[in-house]
Each structure stands twice: as C-alpha cells, then as structure tokens.
C-alpha positions in Angstrom: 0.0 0.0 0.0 1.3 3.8 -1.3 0.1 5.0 2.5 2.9 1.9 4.1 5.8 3.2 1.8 5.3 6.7 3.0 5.0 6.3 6.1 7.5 3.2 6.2 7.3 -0.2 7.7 9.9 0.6 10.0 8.1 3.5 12.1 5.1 0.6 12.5 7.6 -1.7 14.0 6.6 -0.7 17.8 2.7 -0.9 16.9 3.3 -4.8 15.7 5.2 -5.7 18.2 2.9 -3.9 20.8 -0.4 -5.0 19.3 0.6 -8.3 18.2 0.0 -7.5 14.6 1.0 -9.8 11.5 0.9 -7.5 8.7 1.8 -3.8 8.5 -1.6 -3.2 7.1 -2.9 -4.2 10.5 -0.5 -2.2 12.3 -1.5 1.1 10.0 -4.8 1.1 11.7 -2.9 1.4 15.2 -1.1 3.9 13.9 -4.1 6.2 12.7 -5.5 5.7 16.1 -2.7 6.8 17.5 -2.6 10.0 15.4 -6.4 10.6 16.2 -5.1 10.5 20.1 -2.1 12.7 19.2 -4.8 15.3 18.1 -6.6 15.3 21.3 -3.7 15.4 23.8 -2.1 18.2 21.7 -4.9 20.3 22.9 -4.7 19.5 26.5 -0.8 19.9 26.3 -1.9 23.5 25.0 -3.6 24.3 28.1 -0.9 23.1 29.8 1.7 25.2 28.2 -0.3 28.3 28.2 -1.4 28.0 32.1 2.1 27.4 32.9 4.3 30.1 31.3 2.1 32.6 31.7 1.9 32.2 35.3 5.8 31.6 35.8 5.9 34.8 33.7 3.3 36.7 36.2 5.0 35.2 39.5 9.1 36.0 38.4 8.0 39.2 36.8 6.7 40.2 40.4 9.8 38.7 42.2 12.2 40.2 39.9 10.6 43.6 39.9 10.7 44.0 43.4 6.8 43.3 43.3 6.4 46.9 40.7 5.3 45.0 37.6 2.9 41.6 36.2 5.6 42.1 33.2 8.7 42.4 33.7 12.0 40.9 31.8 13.0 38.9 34.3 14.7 36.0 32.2 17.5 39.0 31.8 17.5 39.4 35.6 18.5 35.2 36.3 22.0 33.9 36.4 21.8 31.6 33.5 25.9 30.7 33.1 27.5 27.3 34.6 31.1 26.0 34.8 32.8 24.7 31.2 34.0 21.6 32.7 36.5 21.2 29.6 37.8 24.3 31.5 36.9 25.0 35.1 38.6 28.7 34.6 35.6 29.6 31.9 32.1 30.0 32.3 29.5 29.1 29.6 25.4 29.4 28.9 23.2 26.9 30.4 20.5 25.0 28.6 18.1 28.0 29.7 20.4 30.5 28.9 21.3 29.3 25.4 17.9 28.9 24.6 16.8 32.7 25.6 19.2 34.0 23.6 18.5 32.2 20.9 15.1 33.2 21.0 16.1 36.8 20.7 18.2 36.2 18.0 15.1 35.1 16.0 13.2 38.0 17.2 15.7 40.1 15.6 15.9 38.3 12.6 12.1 39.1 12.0 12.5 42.7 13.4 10.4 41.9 16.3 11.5 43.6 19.7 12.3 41.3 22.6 9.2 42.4 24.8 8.8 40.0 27.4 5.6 38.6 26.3 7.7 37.7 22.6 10.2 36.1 24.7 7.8 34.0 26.8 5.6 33.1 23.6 8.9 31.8 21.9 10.4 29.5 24.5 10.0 25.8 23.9 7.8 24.2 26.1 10.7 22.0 27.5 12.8 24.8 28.3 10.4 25.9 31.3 11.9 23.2 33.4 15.0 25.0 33.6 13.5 28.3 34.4 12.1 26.3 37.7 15.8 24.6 38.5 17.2 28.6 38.2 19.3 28.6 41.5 19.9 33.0 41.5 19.5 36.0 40.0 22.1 37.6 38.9 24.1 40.7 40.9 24.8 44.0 39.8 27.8 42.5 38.2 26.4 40.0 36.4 27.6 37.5 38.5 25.2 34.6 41.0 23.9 37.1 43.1 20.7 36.3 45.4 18.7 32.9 45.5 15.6 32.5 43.7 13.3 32.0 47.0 11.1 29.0 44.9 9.7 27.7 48.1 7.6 31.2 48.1 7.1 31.3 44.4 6.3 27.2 43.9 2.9 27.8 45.9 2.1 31.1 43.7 2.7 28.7 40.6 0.9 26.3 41.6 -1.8 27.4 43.8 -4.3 24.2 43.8 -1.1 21.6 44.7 -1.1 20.6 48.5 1.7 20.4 51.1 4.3 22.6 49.0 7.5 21.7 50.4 11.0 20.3 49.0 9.9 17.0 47.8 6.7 17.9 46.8 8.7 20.6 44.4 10.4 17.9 42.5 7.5 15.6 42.2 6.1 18.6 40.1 9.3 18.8 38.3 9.5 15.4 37.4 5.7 15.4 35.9 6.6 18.6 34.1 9.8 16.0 32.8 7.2 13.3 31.6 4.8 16.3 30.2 7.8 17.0 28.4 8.5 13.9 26.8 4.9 13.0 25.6 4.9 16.6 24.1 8.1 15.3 22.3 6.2 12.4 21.0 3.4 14.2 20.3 5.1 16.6 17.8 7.1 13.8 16.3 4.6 11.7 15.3 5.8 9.2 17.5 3.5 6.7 19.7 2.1 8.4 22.5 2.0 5.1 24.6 5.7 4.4 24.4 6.6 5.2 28.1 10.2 3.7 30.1 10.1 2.0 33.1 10.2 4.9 35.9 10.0 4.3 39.6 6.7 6.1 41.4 6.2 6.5 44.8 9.1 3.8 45.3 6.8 1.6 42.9 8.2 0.4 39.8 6.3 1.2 36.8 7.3 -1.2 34.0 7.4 0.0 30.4 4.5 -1.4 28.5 5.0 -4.7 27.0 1.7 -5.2 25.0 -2.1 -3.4 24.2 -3.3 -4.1 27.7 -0.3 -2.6 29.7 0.0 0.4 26.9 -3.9 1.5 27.6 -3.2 1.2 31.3 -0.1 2.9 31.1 -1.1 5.7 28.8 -4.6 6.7 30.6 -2.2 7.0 34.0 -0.3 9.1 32.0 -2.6 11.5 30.6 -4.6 11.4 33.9 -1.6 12.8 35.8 -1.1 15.7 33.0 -4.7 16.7 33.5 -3.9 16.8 37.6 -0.8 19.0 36.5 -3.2 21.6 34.8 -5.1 21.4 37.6 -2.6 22.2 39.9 -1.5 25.3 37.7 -5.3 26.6 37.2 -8.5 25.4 38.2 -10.4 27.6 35.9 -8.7 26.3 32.7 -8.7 22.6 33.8 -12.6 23.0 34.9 -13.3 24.7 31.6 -10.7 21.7 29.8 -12.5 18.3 31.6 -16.3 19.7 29.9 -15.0 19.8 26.4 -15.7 17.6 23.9 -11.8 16.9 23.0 -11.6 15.7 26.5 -14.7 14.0 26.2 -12.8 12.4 22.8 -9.6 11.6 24.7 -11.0 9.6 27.8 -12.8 7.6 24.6 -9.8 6.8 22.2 -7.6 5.6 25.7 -10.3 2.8 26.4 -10.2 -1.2 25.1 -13.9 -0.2 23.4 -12.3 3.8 21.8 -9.5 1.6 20.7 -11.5 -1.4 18.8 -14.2 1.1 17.5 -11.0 2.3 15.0 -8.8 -0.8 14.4 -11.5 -3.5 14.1 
C-alpha cells in the first residue's frame, strides 16, 4: 500500500510488536488511532503550556521587579551561566540560557522587539523546566547574586497543589519531565504510549509490554497531566474536563475507543 511506503514499515515496527499485529496493514490502523489521540492530547498539552508560562511569567515578573510589575524581563534578571568543565577557569550558557538567547536572536531576525511577552511566547515548552531549576538572580555584576526564593514562588505557581514543600517541588518537576517527553512524541509523530520504566512513589512502573499494559499505562499518563493543569489553574482545567476533546480523549484511551477504529 502507497500510504505503508510513505510512512514506512519501520516506524510501525513498535505498533506490531505492541499490538501483536502480523501485517503492517494491520498495524497502519494502530497507527491512525494513534494519530487521532495525538490530536486530542495536543490540545490539552496547549492548556498546559499556556497555564504554565504565563503564570511563571506573572510570578518572576513580580519577584524580579521588586513586586512593581505583572511584566517584567525577568529572564535577563536570572544567572543563566554554569562551569565549562573542559575548562573550570571559563564559564559558559546553560541550557536556559542558550535557549533565551537564541530566542532573541530570532526576534531580531524578523524585526520583532524582545518584549517579554515575545520572549515568553517563543520559549519551547521544555525549556520551562530549567527556568524552575534557576538557582539566582544575577548581581549587579552579572555575577550569581541572590537565591531565587522557589519555596515562596512554587505555591504562587501552583496554587491548587497541597503540602508545598522540598519534595513535593520535585514531584512537580518530574511530571513537568514526563509532560515534556509526551509533548516530544506528540510533535514527532511518535507513539504516545511508548513510556520507560520509571519508579513512582518507590513503585516500579514497568514499560508497556503489549495493548493491555500500553492503555493502562497511557490513561495514568494522561490522567496525571490533566492533575498538573489542575494544579497550575483550576479555571482552565474545569473549563478543559467539559469539552468535547476531553470527552474524545478519555474515549480513544479505552479497550472499546481503541476497537471502534482498528476493528
């Protein structure tokens, strides 16, 4: 089929082997089902992304401002270099840091000014990870000056998580890490269900292994990225769980959403 070829037997290689399919004309229907789910996550990611750098922009623009402004540059005010360990005399631009200036350098190139709402709009989604591991602001020398006081600022982020404290800061972390990596897949075109192994809540959570542990695995999944919207805004995820793409997406991650497109 013209459809295999251009899409290529190799890229359905995880759909036979985790659907126990004998032909790649059975896998191709896995694969469209996986696309129709693609389309419905991509909108919840979208919530997610929007709630979440727009209120990281509103808290640090307060912070960094000395609490004058709800926009403020405050990605020029963090320390954003680290140690060149091929040469511990030099330092060089973190991930974040790289990836700001970058972002104005494309601003530039299309003669757009590097307002802080252009520079927020333009930062990949997985670079916001980085802004929450900032350790200081910079001093008046451009050197690590004060910390970044995220045990205040955490709660102001996320407003609807409970018992803010040091680990419960990295358990958001580390779901903003798997929110990450589905987003990745997402945008690749790759299969939304393929998850590692991971240990939760000193469980073991095995990668899937075939359709049964993929639908369990990948419901968990998306279940624990609707909690993280939650977390961020309880307006957008109240408004998000009565939509019909929602509606769509709690559908396609059953046995039943599954067979009503491959069978």
């Amino acid at each position: 089929m013209a459809n295999i070829n251009s899409i290529s037997t190799f890229r359905l290689t995880h759909y036979k082997k985790i659907f126990n399919c004998a032909t790649d004309v059975e896998a191709l229907k896995y694969y469209y089902w996986n696309q129709a789910i693609s389309a419905e996550i991509y909108i919840l990611l979208h919530n997610i992304e929007i709630c979440l750098r727009n209120r990281i922009h509103e808290v640090l623009s307060y912070d960094a401002s000395l609490q004058q402004s709800l926009n403020f540059a405050w990605f020029d005010r963090l320390y954003l270099m680290k140690p060149d360990h091929q040469n511990p005399q030099k330092v060089i631009d973190t991930v974040l840091g790289s990836a700001i200036k970058k972002v104005k350098r494309d601003l530039g190139q299309k003669n757009k000014p590097p307002h802080p709402h252009n520079i927020i709009c333009n930062l990949e989604f997985g670079k916001w990870k980085y802004v929450l591991l900032t350790k200081t602001y910079k001093d008046p020398r451009g050197r690590s000056g004060n910390a970044i006081d995220w045990n205040t600022l955490f709660p102001l982020i996320f407003p609807q998580f409970m018992n803010h404290g040091r680990k419960s800061s990295q358990k958001i972390l580390d779901r903003l890490t798997e929110i990450s990596k589905l987003r990745n897949r997402v945008a690749h075109l790759e299969p939304v269900w393929k998850f590692e192994a991971k240990v939760f809540n000193k469980t073991v959570i095995p990668a899937p292994k075939d359709e049964v542990t993929a639908l369990d695995r990948l419901g968990k999944e998306i279940n624990w990225a609707i909690v993280f919207l939650s977390w961020i805004c309880q307006d957008s995820y109240d408004h998000y769980i009565n939509t019909n793409s929602f509606k769509r997406l709690q559908n396609l991650i059953t046995k039943a959403g599954l067979d009503s497109l491959v069978l």
